[in-house]
C-alpha positions as CSV (number, residue, x, y, z in Angstrom):
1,X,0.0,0.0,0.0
2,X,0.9,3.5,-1.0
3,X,1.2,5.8,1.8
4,X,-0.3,9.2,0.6
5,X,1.9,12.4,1.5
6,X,0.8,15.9,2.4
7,X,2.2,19.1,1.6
8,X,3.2,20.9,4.4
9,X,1.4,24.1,3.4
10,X,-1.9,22.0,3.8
11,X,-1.5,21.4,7.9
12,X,-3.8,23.8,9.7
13,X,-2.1,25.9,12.9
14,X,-4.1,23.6,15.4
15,X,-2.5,20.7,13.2
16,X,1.3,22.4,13.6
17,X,0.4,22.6,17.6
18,X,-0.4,19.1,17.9
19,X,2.9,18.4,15.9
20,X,5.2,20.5,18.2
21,X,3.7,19.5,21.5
22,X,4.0,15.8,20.5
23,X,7.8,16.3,19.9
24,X,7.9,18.4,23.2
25,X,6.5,15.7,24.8
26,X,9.4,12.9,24.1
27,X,9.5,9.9,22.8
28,X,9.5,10.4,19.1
29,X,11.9,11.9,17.0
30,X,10.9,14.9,14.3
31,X,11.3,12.9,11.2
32,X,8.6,10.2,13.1
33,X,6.2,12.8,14.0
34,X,6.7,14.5,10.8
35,X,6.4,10.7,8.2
36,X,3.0,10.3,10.6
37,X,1.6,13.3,9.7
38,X,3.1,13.8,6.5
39,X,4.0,10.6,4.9
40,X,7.2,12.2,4.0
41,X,10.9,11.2,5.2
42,X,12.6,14.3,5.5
43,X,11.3,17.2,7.7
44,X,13.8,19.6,6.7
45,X,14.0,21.8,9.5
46,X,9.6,23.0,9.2
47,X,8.9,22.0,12.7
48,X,12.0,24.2,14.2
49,X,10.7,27.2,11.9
50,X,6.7,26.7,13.2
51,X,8.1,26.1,17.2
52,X,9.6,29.9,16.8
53,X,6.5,31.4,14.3
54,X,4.4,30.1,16.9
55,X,6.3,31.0,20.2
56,X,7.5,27.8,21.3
57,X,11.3,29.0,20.5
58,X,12.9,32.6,20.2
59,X,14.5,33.6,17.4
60,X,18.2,33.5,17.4
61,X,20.6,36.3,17.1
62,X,23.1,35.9,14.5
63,X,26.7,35.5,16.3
64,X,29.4,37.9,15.8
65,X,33.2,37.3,15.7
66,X,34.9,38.1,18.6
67,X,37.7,40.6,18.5
């Protein structure tokens, strides 16, 4: 059986919640949570990027050379 994907772009912002607090909560690494959800193997960073558009994570501040 053919397991169907889904674009990213299609997962609602109650959908991306449930996605982050099931990582948050253990157990499961991103590329699991993201093939269940997704169908796809590679996550390519998109549940970082949601975690800090949605507040989870702050931004980070570039680093600058030390001198």
């Amino acid at each position: 059986m053919i397991q169907q994907t889904r674009p990213s772009s299609s997962i609602s912002e109650s959908e991306r919640r449930e996605i982050i607090e099931e990582y948050l909560k253990g157990g499961k690494t991103k590329v699991e949570i993201w093939r269940h959800y997704t169908g796809k193997d590679e996550e390519h960073g998109q549940i970082t990027r949601w975690m800090r558009r949605l507040g989870y994570l702050e931004k980070t501040l570039p680093l600058r050379p030390l001198s």
